[in-house]
KOLTI-416390 format. One record per residue: residue number from 1; chain; residue in three letters; x, y, z of N, C-alpha, C in turn. Coordinates in steps of 0.02 Angstrom, whole numbers, plus 50000, padded with zeros to 5 digits. Layout:
<site><num>NUM</num><chaine>A</chaine><residu>ala</residu><n_px>X</n_px><n_py>Y</n_py><n_pz>Z</n_pz><ca_px>X</ca_px><ca_py>Y</ca_py><ca_pz>Z</ca_pz><c_px>X</c_px><c_py>Y</c_py><c_pz>Z</c_pz></site>
...
//
This chain:
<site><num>1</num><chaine>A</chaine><residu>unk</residu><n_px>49696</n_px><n_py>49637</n_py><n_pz>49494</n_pz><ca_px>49704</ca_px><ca_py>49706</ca_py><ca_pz>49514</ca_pz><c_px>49768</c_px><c_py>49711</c_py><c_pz>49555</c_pz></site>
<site><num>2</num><chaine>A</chaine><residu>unk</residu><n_px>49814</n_px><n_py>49766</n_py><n_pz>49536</n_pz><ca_px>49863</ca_px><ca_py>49766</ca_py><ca_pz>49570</ca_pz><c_px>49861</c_px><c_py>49817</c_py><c_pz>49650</c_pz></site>
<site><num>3</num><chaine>A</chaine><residu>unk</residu><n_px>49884</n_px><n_py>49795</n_py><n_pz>49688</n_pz><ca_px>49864</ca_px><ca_py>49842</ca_py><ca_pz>49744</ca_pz><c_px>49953</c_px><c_py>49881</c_py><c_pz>49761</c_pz></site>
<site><num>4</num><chaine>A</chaine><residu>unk</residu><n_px>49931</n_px><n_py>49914</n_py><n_pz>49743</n_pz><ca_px>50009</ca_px><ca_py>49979</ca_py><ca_pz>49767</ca_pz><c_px>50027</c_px><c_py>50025</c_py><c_pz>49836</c_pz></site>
<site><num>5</num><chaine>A</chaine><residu>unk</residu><n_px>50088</n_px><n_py>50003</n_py><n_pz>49856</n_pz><ca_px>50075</ca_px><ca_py>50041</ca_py><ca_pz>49912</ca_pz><c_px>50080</c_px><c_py>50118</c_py><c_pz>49879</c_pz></site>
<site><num>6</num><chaine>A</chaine><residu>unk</residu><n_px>50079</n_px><n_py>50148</n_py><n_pz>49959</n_pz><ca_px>50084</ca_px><ca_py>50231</ca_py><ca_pz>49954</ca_pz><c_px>50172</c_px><c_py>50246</c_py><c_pz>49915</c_pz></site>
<site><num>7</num><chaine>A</chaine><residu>unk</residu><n_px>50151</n_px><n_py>50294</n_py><n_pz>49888</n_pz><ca_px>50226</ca_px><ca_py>50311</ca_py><ca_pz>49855</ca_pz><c_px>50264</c_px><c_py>50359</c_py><c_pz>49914</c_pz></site>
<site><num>8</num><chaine>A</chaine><residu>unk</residu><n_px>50312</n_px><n_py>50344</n_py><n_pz>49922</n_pz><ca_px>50367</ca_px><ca_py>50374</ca_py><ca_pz>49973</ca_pz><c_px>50401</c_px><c_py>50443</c_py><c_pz>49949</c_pz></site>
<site><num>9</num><chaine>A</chaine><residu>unk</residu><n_px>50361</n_px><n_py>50479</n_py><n_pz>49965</n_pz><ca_px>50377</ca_px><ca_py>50567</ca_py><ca_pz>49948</ca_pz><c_px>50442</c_px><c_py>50580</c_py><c_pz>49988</c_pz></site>
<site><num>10</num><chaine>A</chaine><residu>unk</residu><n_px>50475</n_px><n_py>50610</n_py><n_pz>50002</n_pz><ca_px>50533</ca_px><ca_py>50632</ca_py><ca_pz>50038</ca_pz><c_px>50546</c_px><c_py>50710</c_py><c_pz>50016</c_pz></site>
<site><num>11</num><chaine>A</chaine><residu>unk</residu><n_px>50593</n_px><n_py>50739</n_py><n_pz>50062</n_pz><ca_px>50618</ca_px><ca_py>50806</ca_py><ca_pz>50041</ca_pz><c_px>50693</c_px><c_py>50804</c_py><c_pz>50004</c_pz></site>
<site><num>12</num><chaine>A</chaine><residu>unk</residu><n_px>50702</n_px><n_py>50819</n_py><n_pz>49980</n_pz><ca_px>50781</ca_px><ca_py>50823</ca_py><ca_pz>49935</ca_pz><c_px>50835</c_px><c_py>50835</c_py><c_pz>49949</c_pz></site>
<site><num>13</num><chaine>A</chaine><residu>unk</residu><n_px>50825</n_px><n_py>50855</n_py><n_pz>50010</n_pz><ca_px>50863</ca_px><ca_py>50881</ca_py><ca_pz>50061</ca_pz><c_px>50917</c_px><c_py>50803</c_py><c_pz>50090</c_pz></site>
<site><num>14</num><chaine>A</chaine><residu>unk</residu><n_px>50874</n_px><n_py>50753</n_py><n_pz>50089</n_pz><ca_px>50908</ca_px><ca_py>50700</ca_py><ca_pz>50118</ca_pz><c_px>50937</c_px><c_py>50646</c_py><c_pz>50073</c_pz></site>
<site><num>15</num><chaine>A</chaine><residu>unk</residu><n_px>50942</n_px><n_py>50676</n_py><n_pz>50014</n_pz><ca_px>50964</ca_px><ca_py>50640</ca_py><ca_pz>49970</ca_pz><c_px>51057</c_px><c_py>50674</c_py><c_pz>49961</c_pz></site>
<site><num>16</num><chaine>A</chaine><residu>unk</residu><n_px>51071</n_px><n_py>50728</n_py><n_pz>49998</n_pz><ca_px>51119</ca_px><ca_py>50743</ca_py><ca_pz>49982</ca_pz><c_px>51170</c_px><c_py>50723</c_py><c_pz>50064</c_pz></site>
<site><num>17</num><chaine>A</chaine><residu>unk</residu><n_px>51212</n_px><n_py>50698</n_py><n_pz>50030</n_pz><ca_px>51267</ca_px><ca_py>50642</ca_py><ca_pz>50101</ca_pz><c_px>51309</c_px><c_py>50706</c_py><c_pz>50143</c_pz></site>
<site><num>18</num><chaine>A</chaine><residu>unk</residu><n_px>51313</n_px><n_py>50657</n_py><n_pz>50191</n_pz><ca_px>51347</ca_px><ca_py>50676</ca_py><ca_pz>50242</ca_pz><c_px>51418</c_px><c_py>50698</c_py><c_pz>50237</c_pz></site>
<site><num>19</num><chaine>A</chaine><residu>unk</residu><n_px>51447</n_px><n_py>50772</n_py><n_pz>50248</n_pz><ca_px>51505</ca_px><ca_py>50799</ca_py><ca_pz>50259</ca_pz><c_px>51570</c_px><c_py>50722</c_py><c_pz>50229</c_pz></site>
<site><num>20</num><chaine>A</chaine><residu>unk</residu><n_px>51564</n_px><n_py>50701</n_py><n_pz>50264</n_pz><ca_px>51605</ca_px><ca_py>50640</ca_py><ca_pz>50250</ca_pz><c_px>51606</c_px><c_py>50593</c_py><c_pz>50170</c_pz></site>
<site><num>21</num><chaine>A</chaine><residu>unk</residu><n_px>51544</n_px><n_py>50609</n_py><n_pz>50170</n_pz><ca_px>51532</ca_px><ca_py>50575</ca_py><ca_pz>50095</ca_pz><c_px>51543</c_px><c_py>50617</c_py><c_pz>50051</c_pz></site>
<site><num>22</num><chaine>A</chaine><residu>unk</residu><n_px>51528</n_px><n_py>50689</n_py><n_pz>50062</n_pz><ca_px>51526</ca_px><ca_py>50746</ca_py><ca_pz>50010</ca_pz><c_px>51603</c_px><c_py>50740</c_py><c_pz>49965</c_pz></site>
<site><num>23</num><chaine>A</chaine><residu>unk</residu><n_px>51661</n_px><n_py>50724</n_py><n_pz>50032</n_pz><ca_px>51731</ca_px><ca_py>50723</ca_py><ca_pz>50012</ca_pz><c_px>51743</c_px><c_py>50662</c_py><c_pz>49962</c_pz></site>
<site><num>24</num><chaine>A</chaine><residu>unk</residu><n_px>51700</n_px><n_py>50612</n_py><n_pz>49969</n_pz><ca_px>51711</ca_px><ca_py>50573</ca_py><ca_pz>49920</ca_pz><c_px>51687</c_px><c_py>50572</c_py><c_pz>49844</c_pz></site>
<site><num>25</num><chaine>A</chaine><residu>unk</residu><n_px>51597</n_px><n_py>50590</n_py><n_pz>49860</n_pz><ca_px>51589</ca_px><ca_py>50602</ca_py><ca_pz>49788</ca_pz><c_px>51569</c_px><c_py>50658</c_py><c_pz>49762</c_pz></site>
<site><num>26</num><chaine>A</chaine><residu>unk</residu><n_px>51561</n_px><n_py>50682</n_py><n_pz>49718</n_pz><ca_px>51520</ca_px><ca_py>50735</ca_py><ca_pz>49664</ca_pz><c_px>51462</c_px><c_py>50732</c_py><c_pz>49648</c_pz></site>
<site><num>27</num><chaine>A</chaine><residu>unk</residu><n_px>51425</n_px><n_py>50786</n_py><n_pz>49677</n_pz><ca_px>51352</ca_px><ca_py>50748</ca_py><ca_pz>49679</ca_pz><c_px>51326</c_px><c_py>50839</c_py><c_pz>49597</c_pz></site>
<site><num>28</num><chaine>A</chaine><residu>unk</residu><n_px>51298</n_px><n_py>50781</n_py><n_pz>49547</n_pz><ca_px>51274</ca_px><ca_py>50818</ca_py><ca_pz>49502</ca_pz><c_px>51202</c_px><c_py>50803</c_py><c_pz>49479</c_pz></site>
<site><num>29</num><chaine>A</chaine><residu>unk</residu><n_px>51154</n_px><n_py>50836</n_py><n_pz>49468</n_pz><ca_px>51094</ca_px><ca_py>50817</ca_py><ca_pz>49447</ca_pz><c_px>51075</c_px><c_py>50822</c_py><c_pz>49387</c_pz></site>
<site><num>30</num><chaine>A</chaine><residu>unk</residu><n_px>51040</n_px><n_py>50785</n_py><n_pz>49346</n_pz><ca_px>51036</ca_px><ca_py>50798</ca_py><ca_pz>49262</ca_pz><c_px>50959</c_px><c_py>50798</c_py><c_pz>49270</c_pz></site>
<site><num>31</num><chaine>A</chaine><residu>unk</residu><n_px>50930</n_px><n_py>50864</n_py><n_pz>49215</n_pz><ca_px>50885</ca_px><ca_py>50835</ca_py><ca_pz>49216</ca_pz><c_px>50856</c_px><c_py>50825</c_py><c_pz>49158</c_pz></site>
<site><num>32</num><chaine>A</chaine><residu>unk</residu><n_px>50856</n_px><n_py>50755</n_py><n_pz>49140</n_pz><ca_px>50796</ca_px><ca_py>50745</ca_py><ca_pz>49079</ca_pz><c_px>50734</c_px><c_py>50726</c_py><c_pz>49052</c_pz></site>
<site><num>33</num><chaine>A</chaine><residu>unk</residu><n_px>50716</n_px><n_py>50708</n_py><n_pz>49064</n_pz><ca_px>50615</ca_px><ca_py>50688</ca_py><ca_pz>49048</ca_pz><c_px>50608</c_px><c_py>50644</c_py><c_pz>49119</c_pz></site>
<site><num>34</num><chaine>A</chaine><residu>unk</residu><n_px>50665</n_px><n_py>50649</n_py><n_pz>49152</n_pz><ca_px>50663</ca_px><ca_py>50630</ca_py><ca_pz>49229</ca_pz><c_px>50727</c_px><c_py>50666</c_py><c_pz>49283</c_pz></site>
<site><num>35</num><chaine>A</chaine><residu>unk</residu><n_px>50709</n_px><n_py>50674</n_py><n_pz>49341</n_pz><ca_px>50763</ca_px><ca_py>50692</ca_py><ca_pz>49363</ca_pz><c_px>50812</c_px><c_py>50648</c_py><c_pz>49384</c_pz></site>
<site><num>36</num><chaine>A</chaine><residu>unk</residu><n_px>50892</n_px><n_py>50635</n_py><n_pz>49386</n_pz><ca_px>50926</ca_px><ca_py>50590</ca_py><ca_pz>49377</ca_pz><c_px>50975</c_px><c_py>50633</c_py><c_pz>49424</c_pz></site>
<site><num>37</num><chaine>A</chaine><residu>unk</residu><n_px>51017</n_px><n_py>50582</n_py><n_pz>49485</n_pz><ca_px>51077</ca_px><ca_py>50640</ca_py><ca_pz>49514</ca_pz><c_px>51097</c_px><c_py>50569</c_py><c_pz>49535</c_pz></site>
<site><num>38</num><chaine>A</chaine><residu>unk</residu><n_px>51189</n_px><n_py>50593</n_py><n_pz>49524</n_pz><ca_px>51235</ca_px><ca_py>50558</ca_py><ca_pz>49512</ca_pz><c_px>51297</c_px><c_py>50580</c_py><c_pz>49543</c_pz></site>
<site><num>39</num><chaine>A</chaine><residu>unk</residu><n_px>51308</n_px><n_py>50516</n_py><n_pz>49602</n_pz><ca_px>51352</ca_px><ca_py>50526</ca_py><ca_pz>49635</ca_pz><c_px>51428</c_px><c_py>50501</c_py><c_pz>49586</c_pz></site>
<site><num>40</num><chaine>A</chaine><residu>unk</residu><n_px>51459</n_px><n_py>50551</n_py><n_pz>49586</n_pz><ca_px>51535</ca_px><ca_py>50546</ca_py><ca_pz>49538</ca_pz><c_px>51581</c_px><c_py>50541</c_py><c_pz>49605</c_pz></site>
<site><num>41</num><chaine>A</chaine><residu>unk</residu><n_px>51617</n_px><n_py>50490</n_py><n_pz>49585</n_pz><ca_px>51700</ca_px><ca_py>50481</ca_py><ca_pz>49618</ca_pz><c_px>51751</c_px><c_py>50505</c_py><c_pz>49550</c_pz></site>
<site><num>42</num><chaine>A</chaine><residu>unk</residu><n_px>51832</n_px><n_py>50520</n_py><n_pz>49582</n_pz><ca_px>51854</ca_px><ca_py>50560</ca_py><ca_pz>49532</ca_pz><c_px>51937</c_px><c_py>50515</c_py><c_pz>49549</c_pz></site>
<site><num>43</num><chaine>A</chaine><residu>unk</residu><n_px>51956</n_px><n_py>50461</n_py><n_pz>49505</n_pz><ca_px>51917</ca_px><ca_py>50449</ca_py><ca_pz>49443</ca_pz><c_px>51849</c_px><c_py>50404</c_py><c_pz>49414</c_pz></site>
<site><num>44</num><chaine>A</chaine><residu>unk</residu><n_px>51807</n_px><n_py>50393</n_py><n_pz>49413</n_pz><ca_px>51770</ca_px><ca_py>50341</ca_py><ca_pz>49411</ca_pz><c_px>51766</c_px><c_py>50301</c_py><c_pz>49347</c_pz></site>
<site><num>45</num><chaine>A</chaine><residu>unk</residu><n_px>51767</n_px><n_py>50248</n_py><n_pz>49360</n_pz><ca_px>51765</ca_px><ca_py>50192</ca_py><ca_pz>49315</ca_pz><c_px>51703</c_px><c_py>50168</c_py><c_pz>49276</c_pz></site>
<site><num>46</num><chaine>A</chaine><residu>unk</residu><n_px>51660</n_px><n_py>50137</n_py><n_pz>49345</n_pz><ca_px>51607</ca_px><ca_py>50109</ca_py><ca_pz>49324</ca_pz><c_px>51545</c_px><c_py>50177</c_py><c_pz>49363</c_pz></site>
<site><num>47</num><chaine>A</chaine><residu>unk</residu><n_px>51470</n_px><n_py>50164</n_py><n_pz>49336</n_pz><ca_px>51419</ca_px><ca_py>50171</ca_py><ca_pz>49367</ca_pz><c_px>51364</c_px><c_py>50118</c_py><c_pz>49368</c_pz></site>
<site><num>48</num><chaine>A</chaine><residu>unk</residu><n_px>51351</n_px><n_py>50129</n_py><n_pz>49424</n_pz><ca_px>51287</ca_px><ca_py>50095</ca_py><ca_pz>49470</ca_pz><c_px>51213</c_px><c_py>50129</c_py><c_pz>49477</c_pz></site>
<site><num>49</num><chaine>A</chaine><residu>unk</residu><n_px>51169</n_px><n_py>50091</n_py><n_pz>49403</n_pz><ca_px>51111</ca_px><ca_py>50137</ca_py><ca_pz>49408</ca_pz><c_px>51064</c_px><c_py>50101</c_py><c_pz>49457</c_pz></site>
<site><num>50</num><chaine>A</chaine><residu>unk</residu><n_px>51031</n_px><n_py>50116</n_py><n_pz>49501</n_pz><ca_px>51012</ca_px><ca_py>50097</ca_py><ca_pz>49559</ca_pz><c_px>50922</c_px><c_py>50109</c_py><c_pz>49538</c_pz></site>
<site><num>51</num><chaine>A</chaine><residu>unk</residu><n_px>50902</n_px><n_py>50058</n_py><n_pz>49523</n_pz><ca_px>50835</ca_px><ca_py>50043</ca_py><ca_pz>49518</ca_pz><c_px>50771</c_px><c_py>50024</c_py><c_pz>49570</c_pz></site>
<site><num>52</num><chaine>A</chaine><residu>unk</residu><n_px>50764</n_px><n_py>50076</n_py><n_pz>49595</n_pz><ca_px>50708</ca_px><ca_py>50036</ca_py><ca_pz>49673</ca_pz><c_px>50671</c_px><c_py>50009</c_py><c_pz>49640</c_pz></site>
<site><num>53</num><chaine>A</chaine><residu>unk</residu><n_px>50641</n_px><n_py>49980</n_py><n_pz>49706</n_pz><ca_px>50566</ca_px><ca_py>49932</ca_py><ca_pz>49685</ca_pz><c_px>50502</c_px><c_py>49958</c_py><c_pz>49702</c_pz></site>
<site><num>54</num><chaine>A</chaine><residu>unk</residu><n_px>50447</n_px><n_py>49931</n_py><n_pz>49672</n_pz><ca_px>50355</ca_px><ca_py>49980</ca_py><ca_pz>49688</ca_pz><c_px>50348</c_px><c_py>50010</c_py><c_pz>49739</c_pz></site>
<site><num>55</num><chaine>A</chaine><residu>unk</residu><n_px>50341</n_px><n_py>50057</n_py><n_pz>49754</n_pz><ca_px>50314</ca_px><ca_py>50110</ca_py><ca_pz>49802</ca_pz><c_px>50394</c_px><c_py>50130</c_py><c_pz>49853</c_pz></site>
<site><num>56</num><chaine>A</chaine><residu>unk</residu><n_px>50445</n_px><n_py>50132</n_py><n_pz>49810</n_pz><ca_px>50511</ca_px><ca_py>50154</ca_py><ca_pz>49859</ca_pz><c_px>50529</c_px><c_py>50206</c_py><c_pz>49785</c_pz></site>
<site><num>57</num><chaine>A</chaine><residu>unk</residu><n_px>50581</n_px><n_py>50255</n_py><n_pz>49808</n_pz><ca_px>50605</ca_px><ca_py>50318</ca_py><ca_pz>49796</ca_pz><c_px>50690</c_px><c_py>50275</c_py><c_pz>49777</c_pz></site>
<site><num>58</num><chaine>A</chaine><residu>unk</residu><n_px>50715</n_px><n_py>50345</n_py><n_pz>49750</n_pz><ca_px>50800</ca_px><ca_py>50352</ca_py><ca_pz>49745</ca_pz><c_px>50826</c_px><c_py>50367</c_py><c_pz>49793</c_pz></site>
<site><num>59</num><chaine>A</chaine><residu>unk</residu><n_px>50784</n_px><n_py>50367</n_py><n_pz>49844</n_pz><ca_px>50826</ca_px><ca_py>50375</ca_py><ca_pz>49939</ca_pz><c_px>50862</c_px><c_py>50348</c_py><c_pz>49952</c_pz></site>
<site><num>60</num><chaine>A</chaine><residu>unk</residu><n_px>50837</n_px><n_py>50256</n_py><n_pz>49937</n_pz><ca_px>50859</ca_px><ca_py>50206</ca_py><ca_pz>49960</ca_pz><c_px>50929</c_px><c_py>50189</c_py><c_pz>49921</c_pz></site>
<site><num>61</num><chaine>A</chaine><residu>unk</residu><n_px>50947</n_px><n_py>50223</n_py><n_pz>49884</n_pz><ca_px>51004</ca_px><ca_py>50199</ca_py><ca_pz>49843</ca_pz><c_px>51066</c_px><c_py>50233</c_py><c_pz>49863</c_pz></site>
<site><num>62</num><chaine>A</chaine><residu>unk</residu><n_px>51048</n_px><n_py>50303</n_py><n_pz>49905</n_pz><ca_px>51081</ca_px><ca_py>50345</ca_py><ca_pz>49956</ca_pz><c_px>51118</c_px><c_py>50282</c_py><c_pz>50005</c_pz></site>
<site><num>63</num><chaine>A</chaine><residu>unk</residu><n_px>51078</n_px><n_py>50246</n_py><n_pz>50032</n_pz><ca_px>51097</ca_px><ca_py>50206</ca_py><ca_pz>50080</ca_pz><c_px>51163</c_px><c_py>50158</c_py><c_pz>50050</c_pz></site>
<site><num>64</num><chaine>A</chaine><residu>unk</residu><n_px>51180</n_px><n_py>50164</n_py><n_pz>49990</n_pz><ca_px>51246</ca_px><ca_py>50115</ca_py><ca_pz>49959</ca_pz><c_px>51282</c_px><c_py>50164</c_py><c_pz>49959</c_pz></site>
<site><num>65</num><chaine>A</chaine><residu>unk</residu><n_px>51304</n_px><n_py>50217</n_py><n_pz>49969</n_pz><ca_px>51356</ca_px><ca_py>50263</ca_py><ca_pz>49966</ca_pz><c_px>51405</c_px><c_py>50239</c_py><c_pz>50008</c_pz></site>
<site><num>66</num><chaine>A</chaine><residu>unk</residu><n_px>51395</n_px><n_py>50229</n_py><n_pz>50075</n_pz><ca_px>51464</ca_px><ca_py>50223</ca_py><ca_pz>50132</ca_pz><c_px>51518</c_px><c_py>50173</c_py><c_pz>50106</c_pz></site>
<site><num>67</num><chaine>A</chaine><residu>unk</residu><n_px>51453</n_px><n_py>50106</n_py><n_pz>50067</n_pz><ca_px>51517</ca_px><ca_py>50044</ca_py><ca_pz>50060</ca_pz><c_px>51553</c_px><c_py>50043</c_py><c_pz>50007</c_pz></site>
<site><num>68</num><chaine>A</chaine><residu>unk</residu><n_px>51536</n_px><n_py>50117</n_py><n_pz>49947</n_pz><ca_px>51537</ca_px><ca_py>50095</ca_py><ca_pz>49880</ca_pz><c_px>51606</c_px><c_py>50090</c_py><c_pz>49860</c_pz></site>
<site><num>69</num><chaine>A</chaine><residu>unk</residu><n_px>51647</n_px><n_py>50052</n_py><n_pz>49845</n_pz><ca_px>51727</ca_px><ca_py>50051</ca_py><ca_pz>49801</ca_pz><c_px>51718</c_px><c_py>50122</c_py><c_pz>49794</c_pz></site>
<site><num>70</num><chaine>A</chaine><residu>unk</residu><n_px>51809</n_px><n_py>50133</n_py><n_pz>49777</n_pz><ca_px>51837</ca_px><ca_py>50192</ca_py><ca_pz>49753</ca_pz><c_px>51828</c_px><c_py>50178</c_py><c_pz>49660</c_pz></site>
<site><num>71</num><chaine>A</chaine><residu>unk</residu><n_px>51791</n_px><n_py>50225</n_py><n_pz>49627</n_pz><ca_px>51823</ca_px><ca_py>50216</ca_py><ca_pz>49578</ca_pz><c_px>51733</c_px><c_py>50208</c_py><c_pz>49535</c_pz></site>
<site><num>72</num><chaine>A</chaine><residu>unk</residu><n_px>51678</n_px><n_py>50211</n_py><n_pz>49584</n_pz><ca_px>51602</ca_px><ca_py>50165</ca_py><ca_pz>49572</ca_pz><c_px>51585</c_px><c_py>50235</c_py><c_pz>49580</c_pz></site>
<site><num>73</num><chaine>A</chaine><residu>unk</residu><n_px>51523</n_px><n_py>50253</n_py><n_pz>49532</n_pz><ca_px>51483</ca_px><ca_py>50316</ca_py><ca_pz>49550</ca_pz><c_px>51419</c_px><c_py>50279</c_py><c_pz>49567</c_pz></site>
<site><num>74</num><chaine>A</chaine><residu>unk</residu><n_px>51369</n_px><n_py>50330</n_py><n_pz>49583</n_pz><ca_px>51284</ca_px><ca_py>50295</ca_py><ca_pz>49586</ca_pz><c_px>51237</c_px><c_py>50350</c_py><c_pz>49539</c_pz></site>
<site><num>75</num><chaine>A</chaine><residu>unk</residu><n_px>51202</n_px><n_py>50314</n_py><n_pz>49502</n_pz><ca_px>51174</ca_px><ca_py>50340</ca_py><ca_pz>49491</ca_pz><c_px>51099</c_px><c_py>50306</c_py><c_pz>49504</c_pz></site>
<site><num>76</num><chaine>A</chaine><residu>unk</residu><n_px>51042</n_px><n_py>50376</n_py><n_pz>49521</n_pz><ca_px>50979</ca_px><ca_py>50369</ca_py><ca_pz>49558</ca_pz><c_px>50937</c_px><c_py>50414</c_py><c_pz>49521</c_pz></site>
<site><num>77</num><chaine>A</chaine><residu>unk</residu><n_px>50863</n_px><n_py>50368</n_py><n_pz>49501</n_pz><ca_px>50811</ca_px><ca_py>50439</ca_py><ca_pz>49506</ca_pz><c_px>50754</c_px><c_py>50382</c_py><c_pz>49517</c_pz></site>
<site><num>78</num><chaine>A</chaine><residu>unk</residu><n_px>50713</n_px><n_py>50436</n_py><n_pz>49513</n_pz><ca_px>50614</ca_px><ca_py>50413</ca_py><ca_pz>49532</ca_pz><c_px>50592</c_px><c_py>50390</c_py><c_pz>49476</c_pz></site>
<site><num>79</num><chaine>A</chaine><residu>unk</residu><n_px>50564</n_px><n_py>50329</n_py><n_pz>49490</n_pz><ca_px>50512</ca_px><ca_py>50315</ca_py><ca_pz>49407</ca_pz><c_px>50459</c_px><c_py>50348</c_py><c_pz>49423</c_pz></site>
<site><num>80</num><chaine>A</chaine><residu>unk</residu><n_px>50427</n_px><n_py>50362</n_py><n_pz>49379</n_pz><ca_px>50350</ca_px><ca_py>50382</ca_py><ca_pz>49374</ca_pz><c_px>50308</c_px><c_py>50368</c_py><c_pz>49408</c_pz></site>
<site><num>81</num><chaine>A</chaine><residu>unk</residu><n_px>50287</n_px><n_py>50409</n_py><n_pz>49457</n_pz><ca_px>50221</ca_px><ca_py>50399</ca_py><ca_pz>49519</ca_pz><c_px>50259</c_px><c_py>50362</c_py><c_pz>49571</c_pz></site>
<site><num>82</num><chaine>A</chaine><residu>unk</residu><n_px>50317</n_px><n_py>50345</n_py><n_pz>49569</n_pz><ca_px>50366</ca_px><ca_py>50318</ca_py><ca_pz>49647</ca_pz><c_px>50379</c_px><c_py>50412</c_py><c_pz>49683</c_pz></site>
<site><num>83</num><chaine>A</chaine><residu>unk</residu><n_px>50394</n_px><n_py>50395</n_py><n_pz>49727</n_pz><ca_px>50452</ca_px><ca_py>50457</ca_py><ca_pz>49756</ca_pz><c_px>50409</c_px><c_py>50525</c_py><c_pz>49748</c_pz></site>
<site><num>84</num><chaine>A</chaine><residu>unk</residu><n_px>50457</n_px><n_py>50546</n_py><n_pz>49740</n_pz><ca_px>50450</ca_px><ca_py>50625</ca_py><ca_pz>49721</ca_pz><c_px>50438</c_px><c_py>50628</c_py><c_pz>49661</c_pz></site>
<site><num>85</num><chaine>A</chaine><residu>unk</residu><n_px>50426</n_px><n_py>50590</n_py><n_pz>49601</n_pz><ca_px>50398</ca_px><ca_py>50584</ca_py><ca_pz>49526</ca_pz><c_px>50322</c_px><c_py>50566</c_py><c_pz>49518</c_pz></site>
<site><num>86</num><chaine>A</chaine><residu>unk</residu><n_px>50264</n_px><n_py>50621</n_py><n_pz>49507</n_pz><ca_px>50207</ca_px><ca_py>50612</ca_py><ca_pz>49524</ca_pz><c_px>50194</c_px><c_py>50581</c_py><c_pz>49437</c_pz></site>
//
């Protein structure tokens, strides 16, 4: 039997960066049979799909923004029954 923690709900609100970060990236949200939002640098090269682990959210992937190269986008969403994805 697997034992799961609590899923980490959050408001949406804190997924979007700080004044300082805003200048760096482009924050766009897609949504398709999940919601998906993607921090764009301009020009960007590569992306960084940022996969949490059991009972963590796309919050935590917020937290790689400050160090990320010029040139790296992120991209983040909720799997199913994590986060904000019931």
């Amino acid at each position: 039997m697997l034992i799961r923690p609590p899923r980490f709900a959050y408001n949406p609100e804190i997924l979007k960066p700080s004044r300082k970060l805003k200048e760096r990236f482009i924050i766009e949200t897609h949504y398709l049979p999940f919601e998906l939002t993607l921090y764009r640098q301009e020009p960007m090269r590569y992306v960084i799909l940022y996969l949490h682990g059991n009972g963590s959210s796309s919050f935590e992937g917020t937290l790689f923004l400050p160090p990320m190269p010029e040139g790296v986008g992120l991209a983040c969403f909720d799997f199913n029954g994590c986060g904000n994805r019931a």
